[in-house]
C-alpha positions as CSV (number, residue, x, y, z in Angstrom):
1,X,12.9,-4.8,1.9
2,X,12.4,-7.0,4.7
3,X,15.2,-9.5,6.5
4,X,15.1,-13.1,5.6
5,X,16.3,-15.8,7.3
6,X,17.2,-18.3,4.5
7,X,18.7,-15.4,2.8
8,X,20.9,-13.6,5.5
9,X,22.1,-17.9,6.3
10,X,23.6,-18.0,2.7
11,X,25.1,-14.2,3.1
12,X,26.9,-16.1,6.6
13,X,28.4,-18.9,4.6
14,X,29.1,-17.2,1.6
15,X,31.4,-14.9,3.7
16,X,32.9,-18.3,5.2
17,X,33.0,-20.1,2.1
18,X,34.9,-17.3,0.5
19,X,37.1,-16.8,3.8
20,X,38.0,-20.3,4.3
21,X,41.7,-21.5,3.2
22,X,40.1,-24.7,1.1
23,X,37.8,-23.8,-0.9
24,X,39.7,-22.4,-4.3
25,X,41.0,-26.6,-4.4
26,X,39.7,-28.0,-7.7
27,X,38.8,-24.4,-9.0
28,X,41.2,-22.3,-11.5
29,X,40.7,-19.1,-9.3
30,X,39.3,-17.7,-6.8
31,X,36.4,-15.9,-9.1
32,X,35.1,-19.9,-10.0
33,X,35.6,-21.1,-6.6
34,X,33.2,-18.0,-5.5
35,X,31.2,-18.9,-8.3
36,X,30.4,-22.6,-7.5
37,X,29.3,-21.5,-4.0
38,X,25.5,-21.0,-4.7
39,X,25.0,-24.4,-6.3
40,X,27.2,-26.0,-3.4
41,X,24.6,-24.2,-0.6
42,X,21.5,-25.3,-3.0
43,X,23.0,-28.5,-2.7
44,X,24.3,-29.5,0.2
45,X,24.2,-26.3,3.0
46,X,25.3,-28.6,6.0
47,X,28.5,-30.0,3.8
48,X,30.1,-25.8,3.6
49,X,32.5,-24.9,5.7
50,X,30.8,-23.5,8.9
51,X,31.2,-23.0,12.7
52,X,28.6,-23.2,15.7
53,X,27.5,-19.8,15.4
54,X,26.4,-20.8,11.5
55,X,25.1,-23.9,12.7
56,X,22.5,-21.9,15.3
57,X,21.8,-19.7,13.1
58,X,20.6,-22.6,10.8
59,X,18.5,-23.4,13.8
60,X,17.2,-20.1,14.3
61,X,16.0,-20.4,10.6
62,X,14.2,-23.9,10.5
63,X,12.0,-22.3,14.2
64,X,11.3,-18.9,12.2
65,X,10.1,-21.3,9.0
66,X,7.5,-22.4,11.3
67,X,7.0,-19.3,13.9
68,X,6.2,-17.3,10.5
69,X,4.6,-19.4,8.5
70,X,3.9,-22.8,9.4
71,X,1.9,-22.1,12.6
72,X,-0.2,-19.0,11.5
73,X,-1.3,-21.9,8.8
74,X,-1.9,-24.6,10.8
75,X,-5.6,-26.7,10.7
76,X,-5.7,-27.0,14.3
77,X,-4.8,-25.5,17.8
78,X,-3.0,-29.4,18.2
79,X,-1.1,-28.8,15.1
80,X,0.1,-25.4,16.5
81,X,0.9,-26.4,19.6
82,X,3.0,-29.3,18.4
83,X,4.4,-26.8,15.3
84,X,5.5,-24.5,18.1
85,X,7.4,-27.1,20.5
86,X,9.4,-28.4,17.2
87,X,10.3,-24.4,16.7
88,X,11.2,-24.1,21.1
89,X,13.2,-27.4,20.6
90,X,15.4,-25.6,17.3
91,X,16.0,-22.3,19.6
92,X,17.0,-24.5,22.5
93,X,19.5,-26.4,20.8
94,X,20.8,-23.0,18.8
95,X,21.5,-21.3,22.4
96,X,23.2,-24.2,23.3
97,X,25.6,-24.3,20.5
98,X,25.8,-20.4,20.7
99,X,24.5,-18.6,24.0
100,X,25.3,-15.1,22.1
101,X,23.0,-16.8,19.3
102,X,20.9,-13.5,20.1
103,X,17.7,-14.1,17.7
104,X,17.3,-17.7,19.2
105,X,17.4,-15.8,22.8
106,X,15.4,-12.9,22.0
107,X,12.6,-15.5,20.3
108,X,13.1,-18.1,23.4
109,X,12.3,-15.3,26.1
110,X,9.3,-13.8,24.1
111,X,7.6,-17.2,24.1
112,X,8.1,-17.9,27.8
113,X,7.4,-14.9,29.3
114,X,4.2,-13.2,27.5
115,X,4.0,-10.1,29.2
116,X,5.0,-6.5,26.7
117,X,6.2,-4.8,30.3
118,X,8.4,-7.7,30.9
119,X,9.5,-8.3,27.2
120,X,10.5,-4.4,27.3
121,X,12.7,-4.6,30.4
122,X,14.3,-7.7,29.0
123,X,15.1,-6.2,25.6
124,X,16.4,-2.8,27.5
125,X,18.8,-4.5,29.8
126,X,20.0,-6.7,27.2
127,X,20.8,-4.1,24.7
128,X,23.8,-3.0,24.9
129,X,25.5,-6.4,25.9
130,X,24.0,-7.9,22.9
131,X,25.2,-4.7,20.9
132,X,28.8,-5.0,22.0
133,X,29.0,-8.7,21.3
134,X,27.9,-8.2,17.7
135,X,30.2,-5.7,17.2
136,X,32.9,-8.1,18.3
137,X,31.7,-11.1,16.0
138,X,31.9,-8.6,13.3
139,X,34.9,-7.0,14.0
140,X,36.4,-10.9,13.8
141,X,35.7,-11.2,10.0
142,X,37.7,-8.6,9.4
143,X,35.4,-7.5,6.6
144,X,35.6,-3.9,5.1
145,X,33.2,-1.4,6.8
146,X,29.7,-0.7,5.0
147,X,30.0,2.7,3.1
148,X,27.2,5.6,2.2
149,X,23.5,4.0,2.2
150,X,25.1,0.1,2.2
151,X,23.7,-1.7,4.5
152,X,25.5,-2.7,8.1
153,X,27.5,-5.8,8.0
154,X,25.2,-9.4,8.3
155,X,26.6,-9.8,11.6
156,X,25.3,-6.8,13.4
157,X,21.8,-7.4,11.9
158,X,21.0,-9.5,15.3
159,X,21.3,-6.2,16.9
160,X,19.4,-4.6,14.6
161,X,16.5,-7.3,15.1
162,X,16.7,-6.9,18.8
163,X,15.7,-2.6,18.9
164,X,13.1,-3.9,16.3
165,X,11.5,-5.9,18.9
166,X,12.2,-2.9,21.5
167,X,10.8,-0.6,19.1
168,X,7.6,-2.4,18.2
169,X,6.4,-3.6,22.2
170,X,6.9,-0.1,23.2
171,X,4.5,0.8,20.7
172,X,2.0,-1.6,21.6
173,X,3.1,-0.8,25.3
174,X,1.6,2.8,24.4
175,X,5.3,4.4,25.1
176,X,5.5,6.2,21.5
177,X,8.4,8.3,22.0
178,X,10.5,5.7,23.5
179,X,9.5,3.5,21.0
180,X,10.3,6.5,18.2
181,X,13.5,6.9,20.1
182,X,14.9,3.3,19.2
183,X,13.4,3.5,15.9
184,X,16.0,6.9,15.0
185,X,18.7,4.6,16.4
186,X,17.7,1.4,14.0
187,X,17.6,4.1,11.2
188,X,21.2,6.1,11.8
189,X,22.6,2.4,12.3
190,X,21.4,1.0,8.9
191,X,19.6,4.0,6.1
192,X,18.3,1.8,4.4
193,X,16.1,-0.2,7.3
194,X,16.2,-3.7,6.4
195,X,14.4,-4.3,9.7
196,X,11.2,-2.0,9.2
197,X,12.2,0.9,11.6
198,X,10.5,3.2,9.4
199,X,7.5,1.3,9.6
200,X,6.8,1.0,13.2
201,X,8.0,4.9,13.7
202,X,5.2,5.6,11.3
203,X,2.6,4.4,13.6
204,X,4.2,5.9,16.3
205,X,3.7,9.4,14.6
206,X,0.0,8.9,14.5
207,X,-0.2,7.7,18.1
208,X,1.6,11.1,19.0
209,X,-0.8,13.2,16.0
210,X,2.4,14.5,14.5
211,X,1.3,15.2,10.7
212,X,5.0,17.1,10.2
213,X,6.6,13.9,12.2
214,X,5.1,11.5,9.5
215,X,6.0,13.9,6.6
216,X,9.1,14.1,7.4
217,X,10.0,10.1,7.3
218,X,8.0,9.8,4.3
219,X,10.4,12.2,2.8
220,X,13.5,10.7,4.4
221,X,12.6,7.5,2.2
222,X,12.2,9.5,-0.9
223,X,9.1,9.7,-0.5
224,X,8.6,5.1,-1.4
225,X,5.1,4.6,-0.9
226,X,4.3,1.3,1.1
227,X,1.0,-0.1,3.0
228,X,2.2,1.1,6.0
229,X,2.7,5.0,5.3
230,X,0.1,4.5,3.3
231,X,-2.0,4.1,5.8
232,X,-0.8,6.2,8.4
233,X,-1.6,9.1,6.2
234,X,-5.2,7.6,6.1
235,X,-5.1,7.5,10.0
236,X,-3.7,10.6,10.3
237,X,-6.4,12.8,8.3
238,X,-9.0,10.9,10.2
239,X,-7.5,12.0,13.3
240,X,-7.9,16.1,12.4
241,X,-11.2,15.6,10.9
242,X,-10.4,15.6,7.2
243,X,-12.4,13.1,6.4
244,X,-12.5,14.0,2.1
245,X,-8.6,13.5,2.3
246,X,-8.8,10.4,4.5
247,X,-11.2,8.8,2.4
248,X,-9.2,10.1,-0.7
249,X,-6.2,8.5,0.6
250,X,-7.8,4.9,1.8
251,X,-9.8,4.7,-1.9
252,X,-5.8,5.1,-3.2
253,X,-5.1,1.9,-1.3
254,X,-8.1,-0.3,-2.4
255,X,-6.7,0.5,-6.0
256,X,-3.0,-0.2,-5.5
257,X,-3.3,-3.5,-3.7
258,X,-5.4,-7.1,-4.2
259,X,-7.5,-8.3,-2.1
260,X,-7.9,-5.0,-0.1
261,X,-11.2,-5.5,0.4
262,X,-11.6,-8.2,2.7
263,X,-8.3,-7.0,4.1
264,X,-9.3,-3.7,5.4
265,X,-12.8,-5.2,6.0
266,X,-11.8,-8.0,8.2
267,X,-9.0,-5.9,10.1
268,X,-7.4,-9.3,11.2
269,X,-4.8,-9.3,13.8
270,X,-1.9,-12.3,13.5
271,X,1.1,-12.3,15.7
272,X,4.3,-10.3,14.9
273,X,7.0,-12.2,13.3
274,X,9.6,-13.9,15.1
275,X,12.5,-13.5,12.8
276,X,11.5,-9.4,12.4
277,X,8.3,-8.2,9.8
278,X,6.5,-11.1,8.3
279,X,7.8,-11.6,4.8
280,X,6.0,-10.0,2.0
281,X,5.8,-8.8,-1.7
282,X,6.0,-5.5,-2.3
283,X,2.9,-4.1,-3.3
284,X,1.3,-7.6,-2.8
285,X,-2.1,-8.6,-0.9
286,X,0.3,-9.6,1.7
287,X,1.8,-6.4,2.1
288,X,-1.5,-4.6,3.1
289,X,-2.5,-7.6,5.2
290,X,0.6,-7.2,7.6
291,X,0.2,-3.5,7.7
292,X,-3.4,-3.5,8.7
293,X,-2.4,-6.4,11.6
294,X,0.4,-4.2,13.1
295,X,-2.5,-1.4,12.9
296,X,-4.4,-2.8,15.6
297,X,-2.5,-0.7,18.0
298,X,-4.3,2.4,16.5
299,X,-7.7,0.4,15.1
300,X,-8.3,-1.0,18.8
301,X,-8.1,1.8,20.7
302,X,-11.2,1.2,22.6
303,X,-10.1,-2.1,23.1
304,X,-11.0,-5.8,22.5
305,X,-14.6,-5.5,22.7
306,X,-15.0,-2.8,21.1
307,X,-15.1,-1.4,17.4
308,X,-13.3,2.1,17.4
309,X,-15.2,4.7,15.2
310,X,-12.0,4.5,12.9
311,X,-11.6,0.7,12.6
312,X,-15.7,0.9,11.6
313,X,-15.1,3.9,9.4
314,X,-12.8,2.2,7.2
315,X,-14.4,-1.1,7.2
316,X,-17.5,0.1,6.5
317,X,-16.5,2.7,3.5
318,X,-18.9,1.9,0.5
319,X,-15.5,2.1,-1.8
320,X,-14.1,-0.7,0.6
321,X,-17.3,-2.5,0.7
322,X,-17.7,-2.6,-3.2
323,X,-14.5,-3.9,-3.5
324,X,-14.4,-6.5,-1.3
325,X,-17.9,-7.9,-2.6
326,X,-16.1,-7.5,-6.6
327,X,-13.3,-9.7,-4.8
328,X,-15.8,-12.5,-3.2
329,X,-17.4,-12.7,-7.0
330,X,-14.1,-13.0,-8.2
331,X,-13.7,-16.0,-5.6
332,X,-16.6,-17.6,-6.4
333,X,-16.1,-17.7,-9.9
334,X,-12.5,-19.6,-9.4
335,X,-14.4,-21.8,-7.4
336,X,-16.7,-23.1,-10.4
337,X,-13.3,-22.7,-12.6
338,X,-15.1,-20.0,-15.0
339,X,-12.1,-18.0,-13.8
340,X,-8.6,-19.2,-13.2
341,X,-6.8,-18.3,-10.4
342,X,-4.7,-15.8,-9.4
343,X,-1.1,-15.9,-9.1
344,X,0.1,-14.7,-6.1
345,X,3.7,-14.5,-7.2
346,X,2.7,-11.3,-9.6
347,X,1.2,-9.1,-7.0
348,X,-2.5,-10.6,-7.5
349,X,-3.0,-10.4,-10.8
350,X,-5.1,-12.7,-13.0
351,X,-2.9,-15.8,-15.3
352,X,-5.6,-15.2,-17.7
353,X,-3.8,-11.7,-17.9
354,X,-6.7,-9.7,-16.4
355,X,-5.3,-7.3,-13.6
356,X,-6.5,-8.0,-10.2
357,X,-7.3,-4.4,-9.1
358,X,-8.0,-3.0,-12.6
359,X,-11.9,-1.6,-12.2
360,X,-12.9,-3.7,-8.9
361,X,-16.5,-2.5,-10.2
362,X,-17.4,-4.1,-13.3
363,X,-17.1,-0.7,-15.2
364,X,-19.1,1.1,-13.1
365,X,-16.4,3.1,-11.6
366,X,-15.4,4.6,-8.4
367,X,-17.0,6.6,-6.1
368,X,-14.2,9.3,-6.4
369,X,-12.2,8.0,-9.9
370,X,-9.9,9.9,-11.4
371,X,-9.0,11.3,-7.9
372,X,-5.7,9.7,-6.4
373,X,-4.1,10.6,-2.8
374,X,-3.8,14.3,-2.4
375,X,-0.6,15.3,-4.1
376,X,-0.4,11.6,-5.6
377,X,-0.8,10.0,-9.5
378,X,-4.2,8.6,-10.0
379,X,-3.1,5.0,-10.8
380,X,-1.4,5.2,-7.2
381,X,0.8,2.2,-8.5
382,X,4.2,0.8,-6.2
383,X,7.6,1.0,-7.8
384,X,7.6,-3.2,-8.8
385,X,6.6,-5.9,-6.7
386,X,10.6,-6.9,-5.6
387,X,10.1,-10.9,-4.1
388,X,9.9,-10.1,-0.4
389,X,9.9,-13.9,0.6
390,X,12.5,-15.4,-2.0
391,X,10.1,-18.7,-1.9
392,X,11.0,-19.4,2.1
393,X,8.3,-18.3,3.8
394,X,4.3,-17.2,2.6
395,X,3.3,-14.1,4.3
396,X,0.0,-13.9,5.2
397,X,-3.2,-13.0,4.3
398,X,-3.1,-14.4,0.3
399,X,-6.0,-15.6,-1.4
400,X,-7.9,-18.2,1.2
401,X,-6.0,-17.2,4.0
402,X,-6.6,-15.4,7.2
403,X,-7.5,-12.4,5.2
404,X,-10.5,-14.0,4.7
405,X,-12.1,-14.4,8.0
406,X,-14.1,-12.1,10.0
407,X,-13.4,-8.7,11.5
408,X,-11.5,-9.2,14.8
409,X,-7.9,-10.7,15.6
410,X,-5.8,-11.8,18.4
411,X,-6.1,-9.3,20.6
412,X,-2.7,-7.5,22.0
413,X,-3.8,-4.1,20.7
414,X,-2.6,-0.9,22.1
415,X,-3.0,-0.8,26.2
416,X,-4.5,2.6,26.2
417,X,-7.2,4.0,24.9
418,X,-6.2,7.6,23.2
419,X,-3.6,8.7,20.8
420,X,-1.5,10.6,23.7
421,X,2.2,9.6,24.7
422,X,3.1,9.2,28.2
423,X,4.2,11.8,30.4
């Protein structure tokens, strides 16, 4: 699950549309006139009945289309630059139709001011003013309050987005327990975690070596496997030296996702998403791309110039290697169309029906196969691949895409050098 922007706009009006005194005209009742409301948004959006804290939103939306997808695509540093100033000009305007528009602020204040140690201090002081005005917008709807494992109402989620962006630069700050702190307070807000709590705290539990920390969200979850935990585990037996178990785990993840080859070869770092997590697939290429990004707070550890003994570890695992040069002759043979391509939509696999991640080895098998994770299946498959994106946005790191480049990313790693919290 992650949050989308196009999606959580039509959850906005649809509460209006289904609020506002007008709209059962020309319908028989109030079911048809609820009805008609997805074809009227498909339609014509701007024409539904709306106020200027919908209309900023909107704003906030067309920026994060290009903060989140556009720009990380873009040919040329010009293109970005003049990408980014059309997404500045959207979040300008949104704060002035609705200074408690709170993602448009949040965004704004992270592009001017690039420092983590500011950023932090900004989102800190902020917090609870931002979280006592969303509790007033939502109080205003008079909607019924969210019940068991529902999720907390669409107009609270701004809150929810703002700890997120606490949560993740006081990780990459190197201040894992504050940043585990705000990541329990996401999670008792909202059990499920549309934002991605769960995600970041897992990385936090490595940076602190807790192996029962790490166990224990995995189990609050139910145990879901994503790229994320996935890899923490990896991280985390590397980190008390068993090695058999680390490499156990990683070989698991080459199986279960395309492309993981280059992915985890490359190690490429893009920036963080604006909105909240880059949109993904479940159990897509683009799934393990994001995760091994946000990793570079525990793959640099020796910094920018440097290639930790984990980063070269995984990168340079024969299993990894063989499957990323399966994937390049995969590549290659799309290229001179004796293959067709992939369709991303389906997880990777091949149209001609061959799986993507079947036997990355031409039938000569694995270095450990018939071995999954410790304590895991063998075939190490996800649950489904659920649309992350919807169609708004691409994710990163599919077929031709960043994935594809060289080791090495943007820098921004972790601004210390060991696995230790602060005093």
């Amino acid at each position: 699950m992650v949050m989308i922007p196009r999606a959580e706009d039509f959850e906005r009006l649809a509460i209006r549309w289904a609020d506002a005194p007008h709209t059962s005209d020309g319908y028989p009742n109030i079911v048809a006139s609820i009805s008609a409301f997805p074809e009227l948004y498909a339609q014509d959006r701007d024409s539904l009945p709306q106020n200027d804290s919908d209309r900023a939103f909107a704003l906030v939306c067309r920026a994060c289309d290009i903060l989140d997808d556009r720009v990380m695509f873009a040919q040329t540093d010009e293109d970005a630059d003049r990408l980014t100033k059309t997404a500045c000009g959207y979040l300008g305007e949104a704060v002035k139709l609705d200074p408690q528009c709170f993602d448009a602020v949040r965004i704004l204040y992270s592009m001017e001011h690039g420092t983590r140690d500011v950023m932090v201090s900004f989102l800190r002081e902020r917090a609870e003013e931002v979280c006592g005005a969303c509790e007033t917008i939502a109080a205003a709807q008079n909607l019924p309050a969210p019940e068991g494992r529902m999720s907390v109402s669409v107009y609270m989620r701004p809150y929810l987005r703002w700890l997120f962006n606490l949560a993740n630069e006081e990780l990459n700050c190197g201040r894992y327990r504050r940043s585990l702190e705000v990541c329990e307070q996401i999670m008792d807000l909202d059990a499920p975690d549309l934002a991605g709590a769960r995600l970041v705290a897992a990385y936090d539990f490595v940076k602190l070596e807790d192996p029962e920390g790490l166990a224990e969200l995995i189990a609050r979850f139910d145990g879901k496997r994503n790229a994320w935990f996935d890899l923490s585990r990896v991280f985390m037996a590397y980190k008390q030296f068993r090695l058999e178990d680390a490499a156990s785990i990683l070989h698991e993840v080459v199986r279960t996702y395309p492309g993981a080859g280059n992915t985890l070869s490359a190690q490429q770092e893009v920036l963080p998403g604006a909105f909240c997590h880059l949109c993904y697939q479940e159990g897509s290429a683009d799934e393990l791309f994001v995760a091994v990004s946000e990793a570079a707070v525990i793959l640099d550890e020796c910094g920018d110039d440097e290639e930790s003994a984990l980063s070269a570890w995984i990168a340079d695992d024969p299993f990894v290697q063989q499957a990323r040069e399966a994937e390049d002759a995969e590549r290659d043979l799309v290229a001179t169309g004796a293959l067709r391509r992939r369709d991303p939509r389906r997880g990777g696999g091949l149209e001609n029906g061959t799986a993507a991640n079947d036997d990355p080895f031409g039938g000569k098998g694995s270095p450990d196969a018939g071995k999954g994770a410790p304590g895991e299946p063998s075939d190490g498959s996800p649950d489904g691949h659920a649309p992350g994106a919807g169609g708004e946005t691409g994710g990163a790191g599919t077929q031709g895409g960043p994935a594809d480049a060289g080791r090495g990313g943007a820098g921004g790693g972790s601004d210390d050098a060991g696995g230790s919290d602060e005093a």
